[in-house]
N, C-alpha and C positions, 0 to 999 in steps of 0.2 A: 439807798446805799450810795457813797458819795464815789464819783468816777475818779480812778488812779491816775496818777498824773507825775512822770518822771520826766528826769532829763534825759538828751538823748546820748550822752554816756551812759545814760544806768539803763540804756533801753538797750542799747549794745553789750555791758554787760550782763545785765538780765535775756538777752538774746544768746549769750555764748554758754552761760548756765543752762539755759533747755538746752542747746545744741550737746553739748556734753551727757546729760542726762539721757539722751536720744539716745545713747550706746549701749545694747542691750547688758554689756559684761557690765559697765560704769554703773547701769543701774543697779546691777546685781550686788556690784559693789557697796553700793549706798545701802542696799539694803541688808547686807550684810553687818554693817555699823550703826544701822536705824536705836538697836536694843543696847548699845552699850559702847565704849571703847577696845577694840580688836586690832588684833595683829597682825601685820602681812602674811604670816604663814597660815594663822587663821582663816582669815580672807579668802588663800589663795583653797584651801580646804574648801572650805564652804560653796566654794565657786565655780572650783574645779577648774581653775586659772591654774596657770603659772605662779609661783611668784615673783618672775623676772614683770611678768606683762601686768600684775598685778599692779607693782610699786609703780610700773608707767603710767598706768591709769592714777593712781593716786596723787600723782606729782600731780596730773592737769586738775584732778579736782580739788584739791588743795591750792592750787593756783587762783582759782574760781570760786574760794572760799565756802563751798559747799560738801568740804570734809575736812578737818580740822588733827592736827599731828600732836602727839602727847610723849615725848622721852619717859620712860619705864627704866631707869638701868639702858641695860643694852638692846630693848625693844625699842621700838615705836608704836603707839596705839591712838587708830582712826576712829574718830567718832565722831555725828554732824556738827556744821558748824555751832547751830543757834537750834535752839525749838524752830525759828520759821522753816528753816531746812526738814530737819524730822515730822515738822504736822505735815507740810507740805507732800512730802512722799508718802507719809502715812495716810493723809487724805488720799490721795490719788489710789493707792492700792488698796483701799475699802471701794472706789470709786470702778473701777474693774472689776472685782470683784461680785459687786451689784448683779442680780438679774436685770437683763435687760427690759427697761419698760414695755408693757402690752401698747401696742398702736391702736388706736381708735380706728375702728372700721367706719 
């Protein structure tokens, strides 16, 4: 497999994306819009956020392009940016979910 190789603006912005994701609500969030486009009141349901704190988290992720904004009418509905977003957290939470390996005695 061939070694990744970015610039170091995309090292800082791919740096400030985990940093974000690090937040347990943020994650919850993401995971929240993993299945589909949803709503803030949604969101904040599922989350059992706020919906004032919710929309604040959503702004930075939206900012950071790892949740993406959809006008409805007079909704708005979040859903991830790209596939690489969605595998990416999908992976990761099969990844957890794992049994942890047996250690070799």
């Amino acid at each position: 497999m061939p070694r990744a190789s970015i610039t170091d603006d995309q090292a800082v912005e791919l740096a400030e994306m985990f940093r974000l994701m690090g937040d347990p609500s943020r994650l919850r969030i993401i995971l929240a819009c993993l299945d589909g486009a949803v709503c803030v009141s949604d969101i904040a349901t599922r989350t059992r956020l706020s919906p004032s704190l919710v929309s604040h988290h959503l702004r930075l992720l939206r900012a950071t392009r790892i949740l993406r904004a959809e006008r409805q009418g007079k909704q708005v509905f979040y859903a991830p940016s790209d596939e690489h977003i969605r595998c990416t957290i999908a992976d990761m939470v099969a990844h957890v979910g794992e049994s942890p390996a047996m250690e070799d005695a």
